[in-house]
C-alpha positions, 0 to 999 in steps of 0.5 A, spaced: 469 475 525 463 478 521 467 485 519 472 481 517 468 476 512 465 483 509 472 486 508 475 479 505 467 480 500 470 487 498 476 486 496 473 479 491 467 484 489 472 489 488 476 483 483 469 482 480 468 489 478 474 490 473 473 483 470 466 486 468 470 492 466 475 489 462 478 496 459 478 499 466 482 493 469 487 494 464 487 501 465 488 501 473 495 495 471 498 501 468 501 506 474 503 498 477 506 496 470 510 504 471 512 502 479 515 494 477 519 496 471 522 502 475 523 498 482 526 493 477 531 498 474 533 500 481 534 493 485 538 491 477 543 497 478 543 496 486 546 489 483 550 491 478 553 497 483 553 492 489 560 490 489 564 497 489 559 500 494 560 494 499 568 495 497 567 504 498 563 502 505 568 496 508 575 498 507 577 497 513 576 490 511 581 491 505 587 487 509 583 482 511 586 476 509 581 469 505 576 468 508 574 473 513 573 478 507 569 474 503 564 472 508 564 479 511 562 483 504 558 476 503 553 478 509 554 485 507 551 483 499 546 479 502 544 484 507 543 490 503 540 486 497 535 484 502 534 491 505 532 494 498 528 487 496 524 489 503 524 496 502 521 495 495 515 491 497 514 496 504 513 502 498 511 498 492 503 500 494 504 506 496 508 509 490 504 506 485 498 510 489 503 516 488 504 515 480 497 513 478 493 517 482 490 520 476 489 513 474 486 510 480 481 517 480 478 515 475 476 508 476 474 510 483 470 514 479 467 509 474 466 504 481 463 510 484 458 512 478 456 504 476 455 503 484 450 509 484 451 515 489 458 518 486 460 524 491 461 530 486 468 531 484 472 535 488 474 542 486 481 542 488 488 541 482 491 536 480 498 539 483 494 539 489 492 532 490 498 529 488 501 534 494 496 531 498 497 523 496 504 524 497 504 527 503 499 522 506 503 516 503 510 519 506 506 519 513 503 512 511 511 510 511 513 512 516 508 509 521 510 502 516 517 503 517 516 505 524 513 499 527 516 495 522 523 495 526 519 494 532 517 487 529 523 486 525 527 486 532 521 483 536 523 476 531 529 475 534 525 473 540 525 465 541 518 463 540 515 469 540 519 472 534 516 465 529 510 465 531 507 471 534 510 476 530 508 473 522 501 474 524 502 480 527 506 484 522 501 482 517 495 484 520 499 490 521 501 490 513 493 488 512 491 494 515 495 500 512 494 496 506 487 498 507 488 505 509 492 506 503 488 504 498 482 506 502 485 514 501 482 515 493 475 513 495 475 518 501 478 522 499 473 524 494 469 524 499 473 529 503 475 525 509 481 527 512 487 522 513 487 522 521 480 521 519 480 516 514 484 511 520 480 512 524 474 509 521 479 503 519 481 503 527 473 503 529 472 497 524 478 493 524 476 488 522 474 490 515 480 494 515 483 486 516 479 482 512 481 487 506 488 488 506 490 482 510 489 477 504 492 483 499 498 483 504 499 476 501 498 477 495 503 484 494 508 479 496 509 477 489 510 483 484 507 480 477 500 479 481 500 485 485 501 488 478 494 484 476 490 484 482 492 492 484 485 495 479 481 490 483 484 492 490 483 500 488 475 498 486 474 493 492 477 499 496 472 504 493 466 499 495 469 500 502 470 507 502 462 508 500 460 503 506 465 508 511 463 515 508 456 515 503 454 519 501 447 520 503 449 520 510 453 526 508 447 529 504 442 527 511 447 531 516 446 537 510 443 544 515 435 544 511 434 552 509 427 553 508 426 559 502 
């Protein structure tokens, strides 16, 4: 319980930071900003495109007579439009990670520098980080996804399906929440992704008091575009209590000249 009350004081410190820093919070909006318009051209298209897609994907069902069609290709609507509402809020996070991580760099820095005990920048390229981020997203999703079915098909069971499970797949969206935006502050600190998650396992409960709140809060587009500066920020504080550091600088082999 302790961890857990430490993760959800990350993230509001986090929340705090960027208010101090007005031009930084405005600042980290912008990759959040690009993703929403982007998710929202995309799911306006799926609408608009829906109809010829469910007619080319169901003609089996073009002799079928009044009402059996319509309630056919009504349920097939309603299912695809909700499989790329659900798509969108599974991948949000992790594409905006993807498009701002120049952004998000830079306020991990400016956290890190404003807190004291920066790591120094990694000497790797541009391209190369990206190539990373987005392989690490890429394997992030697949796990979400994975375990995400699990428990869509565990909801069908009575009971369990509407109590156990709601809990459990946010917890479960709470922790990859954390692993994800955790990626930019232990990254600079040279922490590997297979590495990153299991210091978030080891202290799980960090890892849940952090992104637990924040997978409520994601479910609403506009906010998740308003509180994602303050959630890479918080991120950044928790990055330094999992790798500061003067940990590292301590494990450094001392050469007598």
């Amino acid at each position: 319980m302790r961890d857990f009350v430490a993760g959800l004081g990350y993230l509001l410190k986090g929340q705090k930071w960027v208010a101090r820093h007005g031009r930084w919070w405005g600042f980290g909006m912008i990759p959040a900003l690009i993703t929403l318009v982007g998710y929202a051209a995309a799911l306006a298209a799926l609408t608009v495109w829906s109809e010829d897609l469910i007619d080319w994907a169901t003609p089996f069902a073009d002799d079928w007579g009044s009402p059996w069609q319509g309630l056919l290709r009504g349920a097939v609507l309603v299912g695809l439009l909700g499989a790329g509402v659900g798509l969108s809020l599974v991948t949000f996070t992790a594409v905006t990670l993807l498009v701002g991580q120049p952004f998000y760099e830079s306020l991990c820095e400016q956290v890190d520098e404003t807190e004291g005990g920066a790591p120094p920048k990694p000497d790797v390229p541009l391209w190369r980080e990206l190539l990373v981020s987005a392989r690490d997203s890429l394997s992030v999703l697949v796990r979400m996804l994975a375990f995400g079915i699990v428990l869509f098909l565990c909801g069908f069971i009575p009971v369990v399906g509407q109590t156990v499970v709601p809990v459990v797949a946010l917890a479960f969206s709470g922790y990859f929440l954390a692993v994800e935006l955790t990626a930019v502050g232990l990254q600079r600190r040279g922490v590997p992704q297979r590495e990153r998650m299991r210091q978030l396992r080891a202290r799980m409960g960090l890892a849940l008091g952090f992104g637990m709140p924040l997978a409520l809060l994601f479910l609403v587009p506009f906010v998740t575009v308003l509180a994602m500066p303050g959630a890479v920020a918080g991120a950044t504080l928790l990055a330094r209590d999992l790798a500061p550091v003067e940990e590292e600088n301590d494990d450094e082999e001392f050469t007598p000249e």
